[in-house]
Backbone as JSON, one array per atom type, in Angstrom:
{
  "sequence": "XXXXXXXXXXXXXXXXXXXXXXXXXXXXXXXXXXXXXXXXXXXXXXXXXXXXXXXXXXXXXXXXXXXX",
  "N": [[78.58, 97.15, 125.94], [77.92, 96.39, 129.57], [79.36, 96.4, 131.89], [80.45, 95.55, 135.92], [81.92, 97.42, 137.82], [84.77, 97.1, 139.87], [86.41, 98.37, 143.13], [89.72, 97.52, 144.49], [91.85, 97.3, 146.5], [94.91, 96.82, 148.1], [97.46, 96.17, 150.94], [100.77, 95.94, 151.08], [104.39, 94.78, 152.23], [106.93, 95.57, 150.88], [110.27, 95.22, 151.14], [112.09, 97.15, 153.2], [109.64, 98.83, 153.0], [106.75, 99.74, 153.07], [103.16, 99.68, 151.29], [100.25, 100.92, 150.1], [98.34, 99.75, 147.27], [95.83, 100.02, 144.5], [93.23, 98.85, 142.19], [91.48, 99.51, 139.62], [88.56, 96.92, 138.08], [86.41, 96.02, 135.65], [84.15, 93.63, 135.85], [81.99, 91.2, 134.03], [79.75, 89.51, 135.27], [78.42, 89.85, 138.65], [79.56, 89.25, 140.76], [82.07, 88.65, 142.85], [85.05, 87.01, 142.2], [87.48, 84.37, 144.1], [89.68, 83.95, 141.89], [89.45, 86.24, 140.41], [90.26, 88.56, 142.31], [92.61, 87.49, 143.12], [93.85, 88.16, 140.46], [94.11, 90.65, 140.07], [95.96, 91.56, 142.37], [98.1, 89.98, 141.03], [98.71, 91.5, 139.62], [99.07, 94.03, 140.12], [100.73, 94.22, 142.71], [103.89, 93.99, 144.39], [104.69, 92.13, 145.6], [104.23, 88.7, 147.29], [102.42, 88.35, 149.76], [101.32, 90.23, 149.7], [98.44, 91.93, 151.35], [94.6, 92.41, 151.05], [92.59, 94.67, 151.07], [90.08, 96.16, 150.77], [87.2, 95.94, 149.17], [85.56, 98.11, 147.24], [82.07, 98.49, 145.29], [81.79, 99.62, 142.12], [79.6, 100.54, 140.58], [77.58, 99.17, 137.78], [77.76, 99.71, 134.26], [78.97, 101.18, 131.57], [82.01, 101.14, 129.49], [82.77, 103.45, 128.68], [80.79, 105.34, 130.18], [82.43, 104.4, 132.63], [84.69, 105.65, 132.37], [84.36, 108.18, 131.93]],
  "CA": [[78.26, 96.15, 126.94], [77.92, 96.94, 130.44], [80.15, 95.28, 133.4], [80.12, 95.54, 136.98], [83.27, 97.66, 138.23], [84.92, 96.97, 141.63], [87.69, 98.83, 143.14], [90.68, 96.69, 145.14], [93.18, 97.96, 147.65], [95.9, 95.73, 148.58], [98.54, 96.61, 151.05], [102.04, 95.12, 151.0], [105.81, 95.23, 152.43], [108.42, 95.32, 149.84], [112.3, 95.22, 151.61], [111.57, 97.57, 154.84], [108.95, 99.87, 152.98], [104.74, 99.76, 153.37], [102.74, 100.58, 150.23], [99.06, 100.76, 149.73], [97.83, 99.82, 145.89], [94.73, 99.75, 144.0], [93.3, 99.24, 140.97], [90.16, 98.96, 138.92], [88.12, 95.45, 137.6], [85.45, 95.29, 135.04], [83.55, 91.78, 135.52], [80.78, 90.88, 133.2], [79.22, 88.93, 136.33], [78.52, 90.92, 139.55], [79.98, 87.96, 141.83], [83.77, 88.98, 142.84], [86.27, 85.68, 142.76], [89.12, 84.79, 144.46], [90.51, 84.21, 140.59], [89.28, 88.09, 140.19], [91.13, 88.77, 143.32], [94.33, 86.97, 142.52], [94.53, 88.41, 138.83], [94.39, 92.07, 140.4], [96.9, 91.1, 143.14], [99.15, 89.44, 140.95], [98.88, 92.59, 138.4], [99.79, 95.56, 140.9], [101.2, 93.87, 143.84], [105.02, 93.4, 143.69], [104.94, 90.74, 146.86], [103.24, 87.31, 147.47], [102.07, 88.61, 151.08], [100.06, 91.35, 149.62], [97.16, 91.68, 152.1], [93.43, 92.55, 150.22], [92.22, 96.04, 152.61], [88.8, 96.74, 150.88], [87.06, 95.86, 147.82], [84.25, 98.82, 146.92], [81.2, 98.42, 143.8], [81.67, 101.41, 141.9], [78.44, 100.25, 139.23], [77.03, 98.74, 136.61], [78.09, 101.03, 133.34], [79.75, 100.77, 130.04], [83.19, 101.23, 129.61], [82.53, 104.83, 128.54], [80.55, 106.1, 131.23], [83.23, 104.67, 133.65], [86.1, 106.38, 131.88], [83.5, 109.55, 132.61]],
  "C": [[78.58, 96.71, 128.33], [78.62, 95.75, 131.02], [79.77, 95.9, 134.84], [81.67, 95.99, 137.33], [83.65, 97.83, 139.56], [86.63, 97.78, 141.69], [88.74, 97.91, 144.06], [91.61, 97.2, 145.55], [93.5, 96.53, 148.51], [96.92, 96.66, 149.79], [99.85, 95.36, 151.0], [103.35, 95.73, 151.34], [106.46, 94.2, 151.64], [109.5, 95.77, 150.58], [111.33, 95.78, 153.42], [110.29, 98.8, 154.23], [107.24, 99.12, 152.49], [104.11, 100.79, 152.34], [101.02, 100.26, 150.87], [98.63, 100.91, 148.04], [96.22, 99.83, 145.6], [94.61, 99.58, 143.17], [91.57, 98.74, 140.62], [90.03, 97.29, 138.09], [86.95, 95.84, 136.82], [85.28, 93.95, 134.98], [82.14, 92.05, 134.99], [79.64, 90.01, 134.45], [78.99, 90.08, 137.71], [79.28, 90.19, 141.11], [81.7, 87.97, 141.65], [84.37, 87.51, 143.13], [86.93, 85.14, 142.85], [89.85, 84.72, 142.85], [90.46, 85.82, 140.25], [90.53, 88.56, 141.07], [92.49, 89.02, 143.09], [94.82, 87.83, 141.28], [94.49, 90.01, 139.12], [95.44, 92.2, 141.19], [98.09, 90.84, 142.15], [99.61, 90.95, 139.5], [99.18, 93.9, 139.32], [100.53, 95.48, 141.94], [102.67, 93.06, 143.43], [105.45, 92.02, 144.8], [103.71, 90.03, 146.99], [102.27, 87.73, 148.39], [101.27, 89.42, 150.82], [98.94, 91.23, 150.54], [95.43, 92.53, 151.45], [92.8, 93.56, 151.55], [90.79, 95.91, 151.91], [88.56, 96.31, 149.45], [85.18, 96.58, 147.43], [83.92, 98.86, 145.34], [81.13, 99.67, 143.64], [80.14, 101.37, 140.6], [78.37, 99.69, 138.35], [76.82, 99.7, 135.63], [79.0, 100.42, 132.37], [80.98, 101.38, 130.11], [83.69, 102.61, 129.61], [82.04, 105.99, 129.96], [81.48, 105.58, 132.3], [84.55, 105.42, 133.56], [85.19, 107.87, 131.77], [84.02, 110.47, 131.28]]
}
């Protein structure tokens, strides 16, 4: 089955130090939302404040061809 994979960069300050995260999303839909958002946020981001920097479509592809 094919999905729609987006990439997500958060930044966030934890104590006095400034990260930048990311992480990959397969959605079966091609329509990113805020529940998508949130459930990537709340899965790599160790603070509430996290701020959402960029969210790039990497394709429509099977789980295979995105693991290349």
């Amino acid at each position: 089955m094919k999905h729609h994979y987006y990439l997500f960069s958060f930044s966030e300050t934890v104590g006095v130090e400034s990260r930048t995260v990311a992480a990959t999303l397969g959605l079966q839909q091609q329509q990113v939302t805020q529940a998508a958002i949130e459930r990537v946020r709340n899965s790599i981001c160790k603070s509430s404040g996290a701020v959402l920097l960029a969210v790039s479509y990497l394709g429509h592809m099977t789980e295979e061809e995105f693991k290349g």
